[in-house]
N, C-alpha and C positions, 0 to 999 in steps of 0.2 A: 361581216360582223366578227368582231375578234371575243374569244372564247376565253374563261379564266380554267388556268391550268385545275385538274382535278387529284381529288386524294389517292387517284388510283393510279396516277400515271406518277407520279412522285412514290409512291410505295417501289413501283416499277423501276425507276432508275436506282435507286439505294439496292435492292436486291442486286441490280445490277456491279453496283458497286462492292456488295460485299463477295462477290463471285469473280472482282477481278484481286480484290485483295486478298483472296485468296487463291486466286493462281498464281500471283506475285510473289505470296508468302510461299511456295509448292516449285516453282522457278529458281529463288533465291536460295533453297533447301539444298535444286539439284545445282545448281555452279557452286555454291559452297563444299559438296560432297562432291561431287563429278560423278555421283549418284542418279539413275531416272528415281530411284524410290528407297525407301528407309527399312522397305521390307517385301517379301514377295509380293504379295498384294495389290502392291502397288506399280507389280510390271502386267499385269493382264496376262494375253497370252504366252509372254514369252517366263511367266514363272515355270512353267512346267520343263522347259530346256534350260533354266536355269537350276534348276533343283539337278536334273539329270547331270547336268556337266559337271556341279559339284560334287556329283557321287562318285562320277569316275575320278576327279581328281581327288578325294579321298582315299578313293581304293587304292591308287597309284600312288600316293602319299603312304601309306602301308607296307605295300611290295619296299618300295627305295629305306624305308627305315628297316623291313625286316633286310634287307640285303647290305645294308651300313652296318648293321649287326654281324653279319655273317664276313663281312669283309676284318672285320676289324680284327673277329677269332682268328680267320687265314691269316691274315698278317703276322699276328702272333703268335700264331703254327709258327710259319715259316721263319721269320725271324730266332727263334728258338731251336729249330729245327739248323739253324745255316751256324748259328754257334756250336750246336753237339759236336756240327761237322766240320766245324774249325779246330774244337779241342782236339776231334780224333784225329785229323790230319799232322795237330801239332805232336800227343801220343803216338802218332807212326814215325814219324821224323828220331824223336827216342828212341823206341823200340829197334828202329833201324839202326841208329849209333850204338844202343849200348849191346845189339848185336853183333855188330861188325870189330869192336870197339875190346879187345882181351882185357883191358887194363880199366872199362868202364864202371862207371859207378853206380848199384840197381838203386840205392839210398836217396841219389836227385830224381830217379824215375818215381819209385814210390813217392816221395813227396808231392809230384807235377802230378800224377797220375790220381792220387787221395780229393788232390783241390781240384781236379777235372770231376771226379766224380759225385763230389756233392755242389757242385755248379749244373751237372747234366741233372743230379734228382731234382732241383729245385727248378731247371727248365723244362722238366717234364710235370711239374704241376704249378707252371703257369696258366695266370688267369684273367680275365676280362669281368668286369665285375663282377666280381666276387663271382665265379664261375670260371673252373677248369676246363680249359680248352683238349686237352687231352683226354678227359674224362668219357664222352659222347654222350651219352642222352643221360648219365649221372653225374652232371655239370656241380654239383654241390657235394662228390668228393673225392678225395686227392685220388689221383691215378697209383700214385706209389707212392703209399703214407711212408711219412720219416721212419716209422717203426720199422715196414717192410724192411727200407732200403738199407738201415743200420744190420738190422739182422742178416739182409744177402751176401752185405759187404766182413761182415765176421763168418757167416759160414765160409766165404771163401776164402777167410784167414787160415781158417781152421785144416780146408782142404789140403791147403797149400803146406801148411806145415811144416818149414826150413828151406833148406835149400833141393832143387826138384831133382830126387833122383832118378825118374823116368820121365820122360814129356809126353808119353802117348797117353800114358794110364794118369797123369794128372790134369790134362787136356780134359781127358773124359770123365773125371771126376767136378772140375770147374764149370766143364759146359751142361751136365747134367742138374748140377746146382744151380742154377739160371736159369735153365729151361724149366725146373720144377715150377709150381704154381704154389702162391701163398704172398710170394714178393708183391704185388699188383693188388690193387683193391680187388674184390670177390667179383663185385657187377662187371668186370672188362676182362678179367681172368678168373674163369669159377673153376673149382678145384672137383666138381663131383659126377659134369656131365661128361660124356665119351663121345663121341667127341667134343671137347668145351667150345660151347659157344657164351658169349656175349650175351649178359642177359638183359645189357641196355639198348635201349632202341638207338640207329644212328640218329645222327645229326643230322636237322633238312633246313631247307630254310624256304616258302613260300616266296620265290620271286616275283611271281607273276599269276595270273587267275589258272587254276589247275594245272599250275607248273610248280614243284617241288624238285630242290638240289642237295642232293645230299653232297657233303665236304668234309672233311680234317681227319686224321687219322686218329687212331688210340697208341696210348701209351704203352701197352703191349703188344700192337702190331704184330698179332700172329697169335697162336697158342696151340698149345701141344694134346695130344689124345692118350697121353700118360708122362710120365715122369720119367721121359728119357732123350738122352740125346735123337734128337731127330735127325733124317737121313740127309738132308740138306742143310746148308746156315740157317742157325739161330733169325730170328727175324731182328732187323737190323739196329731198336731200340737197347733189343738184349744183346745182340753183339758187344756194341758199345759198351754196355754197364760189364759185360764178362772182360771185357778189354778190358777197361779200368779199375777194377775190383783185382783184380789179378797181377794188375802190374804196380798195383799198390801195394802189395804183400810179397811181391816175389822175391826170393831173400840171394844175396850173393854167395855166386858160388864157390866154394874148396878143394875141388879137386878138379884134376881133366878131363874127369869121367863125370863130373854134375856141371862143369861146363858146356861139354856138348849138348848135355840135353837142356839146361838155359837155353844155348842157342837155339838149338829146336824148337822147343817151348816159345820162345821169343817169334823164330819165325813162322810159323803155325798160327800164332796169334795176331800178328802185324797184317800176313796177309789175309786173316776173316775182315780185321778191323778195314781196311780198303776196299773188300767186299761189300760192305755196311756201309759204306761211307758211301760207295760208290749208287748204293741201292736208298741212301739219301738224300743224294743228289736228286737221284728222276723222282723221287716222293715230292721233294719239295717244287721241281717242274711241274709235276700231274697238277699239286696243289696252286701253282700259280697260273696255270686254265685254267682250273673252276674259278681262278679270282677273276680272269680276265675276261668269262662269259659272266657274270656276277655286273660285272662295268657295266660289258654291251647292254645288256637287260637295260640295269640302272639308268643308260643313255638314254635308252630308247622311251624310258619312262616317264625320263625329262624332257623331251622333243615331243611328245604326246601332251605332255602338259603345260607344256607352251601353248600348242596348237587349243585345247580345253581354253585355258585362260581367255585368248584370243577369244572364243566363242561364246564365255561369259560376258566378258566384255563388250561382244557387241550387243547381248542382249542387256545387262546390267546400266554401262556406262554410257551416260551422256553423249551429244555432240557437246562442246562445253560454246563454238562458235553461235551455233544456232540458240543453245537455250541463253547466253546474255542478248543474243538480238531478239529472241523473246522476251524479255524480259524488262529491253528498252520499249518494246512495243504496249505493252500491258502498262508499263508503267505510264508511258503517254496519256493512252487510253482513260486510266485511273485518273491521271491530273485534269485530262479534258471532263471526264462525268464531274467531277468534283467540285470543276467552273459552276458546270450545266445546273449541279444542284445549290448553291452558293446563289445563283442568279433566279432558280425557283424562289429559292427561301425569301429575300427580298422582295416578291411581287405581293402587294397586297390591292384592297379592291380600288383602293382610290387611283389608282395606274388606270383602271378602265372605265374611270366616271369619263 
């Protein structure tokens, strides 16, 4: 006895149907996107290791930017730092002829020595936006405001005074005026503590989860516990400035007896300045390790977040082979119900008279 189909087994296939059109539509979403889903939600268990590997790859997105940050001040140290130490090398080379030199000229020194010295103040507060590298943890201001550096470079005019009738006692009148405190902004060189410290915090920079690097040096590198010459070299930023402030002023000499002590004076000076130079040279190697553990990190941070990515992806992304051969399969599926119901719809009673 053949049976006429019922309202409930035709309700039955269309439900069936709209459960494949909607896996179809859910298929088509993910080879379009090469997405499993549009949102966590839609990964089951694998959101929760997906949440997580984003976080680490955030956090290490963090570290590499604060360490792009920090490279870029080194570089700008350094680079600035390997100029000073081109001018002074080229001021020795002077200093040395117009030593050696009876019949030399102090008037082409002073001019090359003037233009060294306001190129050196202006590389000592250089900046990375808008932020003095020189400064340390008072990056918003200048290490040695123009005012400073005008007023150091006239008191040493003033020291100097004509042509140098003793070199020891005007040695120690020059280097004492350098080494005082006032020239330097207050927060890198304070003028009231004994011994003066630094009242800004250094420089760090968060490389890595509870790893901090501190880097770069300050613009007065070093400072004094009064207002004297110290027993050792000037530290080697103020070398430089007393080199070049000095041979900017220093006037030619008239007699055989202010000649000698030129010379003197001259060479007294030439060899701190080589000192300084010399003692900027390893500054700016110390500085180009910290660059170069700065990379390593940085590397290490992006071979971690490959490996991260990698692990997103296998939970986030698609097979893209499998889900279109899903996709042919469902859609089969859909066309064959679609007959099945096409072929209901048509039956009515007189088929089973």
């Amino acid at each position: 006895m053949t049976s006429v189909s019922t309202s409930g087994q035709f309700q039955r296939i269309q439900a069936n149907n709209l459960a494949l059109q909607e896996r179809m539509a859910q298929l088509r979403d993910q080879v379009a996107t090469q997405k499993k889903a549009n949102d966590f939600g839609g990964l089951g268990s694998g959101a929760r290791v997906s949440i997580s590997l984003r976080g680490e790859m955030k956090e290490l997105e963090s570290y590499t930017r604060n360490i792009d940050v920090a490279r870029l001040r080194l570089t700008t140290q350094v680079e600035a730092m390997e100029r000073i130490g081109a001018l002074a090398k080229e001021l020795n080379g002077e200093l040395i002829k117009l030593q050696s030199d009876p019949h030399g000229d102090a008037s082409v020194v002073n001019r090359i020595a003037e233009n060294g010295y306001r190129e050196i103040v202006s590389l000592l507060n250089a900046k990375v936006n808008d932020r003095y590298v020189f400064a340390g943890g008072d990056a918003s201001t200048a290490p040695l405001p123009q005012a400073g550096a005008d007023a150091l470079f006239a008191q040493i005019d003033a020291d100097l005074n004509g042509p140098i009738a003793n070199a020891a006692t005007s040695l120690t009148t020059t280097r004492t005026t350098v080494a005082s405190r006032g020239w330097f902004a207050a927060s890198i060189d304070p003028d009231t503590s004994v011994p003066p410290v630094p009242t800004v915090p250094p420089v760090t920079v968060r490389a890595d989860r509870s790893l901090d690097l501190e880097y770069g040096v300050l613009a007065t590198n070093g400072t004094f516990s009064d207002n004297v010459v110290p027993a050792n070299d000037l530290p080697y930023f103020r070398e430089v400035l007393h080199a070049f402030a000095t041979a900017a002023h220093i006037d030619q000499p008239t007699t055989p007896a202010e000649l000698t002590e030129f010379r003197t004076y001259l060479g007294s000076t030439q060899q701190a300045l080589s000192r300084a130079t010399g003692e900027l040279d390893r500054e700016v190697g110390g500085l180009g390790s910290v660059g170069e553990r700065l990379d390593g990190i940085a590397k290490a941070h992006k071979d971690l977040t490959v490996h991260l990515q990698r692990g997103v992806s296998d939970v986030e992304d698609v097979d893209m082979a499998d889900a279109i051969t899903r996709l042919q399969l469902v859609q089969s599926q859909l066309e064959a119900s679609y007959r099945v119901t096409t072929t209901l719809n048509r039956v009515s009673l007189s088929d089973f008279l």
